[in-house]
TORKOL-4160 file (C-alpha; in steps of 0.2 Angstrom, whole numbers, padded with zeros to 4 digits, m for minus):
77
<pt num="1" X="m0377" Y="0943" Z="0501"/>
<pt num="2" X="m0366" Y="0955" Z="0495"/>
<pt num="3" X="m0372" Y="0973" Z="0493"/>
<pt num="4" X="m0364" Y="0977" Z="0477"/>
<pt num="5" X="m0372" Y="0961" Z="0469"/>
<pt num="6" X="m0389" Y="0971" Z="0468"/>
<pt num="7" X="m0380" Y="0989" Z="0465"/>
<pt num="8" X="m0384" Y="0996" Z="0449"/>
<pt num="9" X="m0374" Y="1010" Z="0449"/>
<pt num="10" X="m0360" Y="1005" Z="0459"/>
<pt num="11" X="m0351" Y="1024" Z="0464"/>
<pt num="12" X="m0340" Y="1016" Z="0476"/>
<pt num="13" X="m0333" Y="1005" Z="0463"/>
<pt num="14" X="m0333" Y="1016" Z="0449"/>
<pt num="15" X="m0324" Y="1031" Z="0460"/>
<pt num="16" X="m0308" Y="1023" Z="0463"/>
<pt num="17" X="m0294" Y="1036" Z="0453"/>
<pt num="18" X="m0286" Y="1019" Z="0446"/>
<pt num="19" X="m0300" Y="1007" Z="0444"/>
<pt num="20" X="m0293" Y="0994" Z="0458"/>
<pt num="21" X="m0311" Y="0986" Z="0455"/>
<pt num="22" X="m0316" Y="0972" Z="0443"/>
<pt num="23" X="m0331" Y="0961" Z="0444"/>
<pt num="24" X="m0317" Y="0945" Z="0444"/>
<pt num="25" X="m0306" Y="0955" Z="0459"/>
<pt num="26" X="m0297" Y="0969" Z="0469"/>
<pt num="27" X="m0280" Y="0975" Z="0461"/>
<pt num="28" X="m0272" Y="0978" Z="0478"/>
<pt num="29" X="m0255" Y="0979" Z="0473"/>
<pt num="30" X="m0259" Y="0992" Z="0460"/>
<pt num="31" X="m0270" Y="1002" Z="0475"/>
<pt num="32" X="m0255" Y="1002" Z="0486"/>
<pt num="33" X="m0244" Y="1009" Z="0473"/>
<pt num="34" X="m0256" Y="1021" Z="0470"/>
<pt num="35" X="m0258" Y="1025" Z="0485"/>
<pt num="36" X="m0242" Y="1026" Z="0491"/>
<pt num="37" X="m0238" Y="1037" Z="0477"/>
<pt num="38" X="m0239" Y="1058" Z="0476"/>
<pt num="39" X="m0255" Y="1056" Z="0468"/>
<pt num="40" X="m0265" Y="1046" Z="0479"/>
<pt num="41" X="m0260" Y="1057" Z="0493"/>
<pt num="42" X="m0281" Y="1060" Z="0495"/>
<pt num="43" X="m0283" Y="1042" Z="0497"/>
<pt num="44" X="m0271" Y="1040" Z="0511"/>
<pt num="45" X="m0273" Y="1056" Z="0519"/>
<pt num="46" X="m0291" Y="1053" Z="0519"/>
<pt num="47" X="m0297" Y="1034" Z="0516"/>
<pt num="48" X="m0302" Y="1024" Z="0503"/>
<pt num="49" X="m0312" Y="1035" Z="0488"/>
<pt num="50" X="m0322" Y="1020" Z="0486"/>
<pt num="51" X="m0326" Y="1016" Z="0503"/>
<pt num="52" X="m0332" Y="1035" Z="0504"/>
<pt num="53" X="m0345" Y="1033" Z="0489"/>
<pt num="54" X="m0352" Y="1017" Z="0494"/>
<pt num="55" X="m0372" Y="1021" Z="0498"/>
<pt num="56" X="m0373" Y="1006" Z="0507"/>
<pt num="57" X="m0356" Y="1010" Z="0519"/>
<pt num="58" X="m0362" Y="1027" Z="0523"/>
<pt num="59" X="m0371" Y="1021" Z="0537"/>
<pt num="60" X="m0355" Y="1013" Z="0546"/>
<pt num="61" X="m0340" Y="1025" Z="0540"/>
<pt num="62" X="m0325" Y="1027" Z="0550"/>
<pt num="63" X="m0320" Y="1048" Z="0553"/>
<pt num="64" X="m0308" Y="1051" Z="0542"/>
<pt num="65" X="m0292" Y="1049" Z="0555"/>
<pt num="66" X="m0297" Y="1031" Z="0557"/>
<pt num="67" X="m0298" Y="1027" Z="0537"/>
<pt num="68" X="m0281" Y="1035" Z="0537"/>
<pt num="69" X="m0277" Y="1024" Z="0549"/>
<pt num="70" X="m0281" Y="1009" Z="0538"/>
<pt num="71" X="m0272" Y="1018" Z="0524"/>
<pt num="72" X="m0255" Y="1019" Z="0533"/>
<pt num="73" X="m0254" Y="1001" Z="0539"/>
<pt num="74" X="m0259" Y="0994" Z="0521"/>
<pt num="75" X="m0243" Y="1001" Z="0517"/>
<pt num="76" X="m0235" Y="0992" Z="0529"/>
<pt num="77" X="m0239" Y="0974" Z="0524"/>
């Protein structure tokens, strides 16, 4: 079961500044553009917006540091 199946509202989806999200997939090339670029400097400096917003995720967020983390070695692959 997938949370977002059953999410009305879906604010984590809906929050990403470039719409990575679809109900067919996840536009990861254009996230790590994004992100790599000047304006998504909040998204790798702090983690994913969408990650942040989800009501679901709150429960098992990572701090901030260790989403940056994540962040930096996306742009490494």
């Amino acid at each position: 079961h997938h949370p977002c199946d059953t999410c009305t509202d879906k604010p984590c989806l809906n929050s990403c500044p470039i719409g990575a999200f679809t109900d067919e997939a996840y536009a990861y090339p254009a996230c790590k553009s994004y992100v790599g670029s000047r304006a998504g400097q909040a998204c790798f400096s702090n983690g994913c917006s969408a990650r942040q917003a989800c009501p679901v995720g709150k429960d098992y967020s990572n701090r901030k540091d260790h989403q940056a983390f994540h962040m930096q070695a996306m742009m490494t692959n």
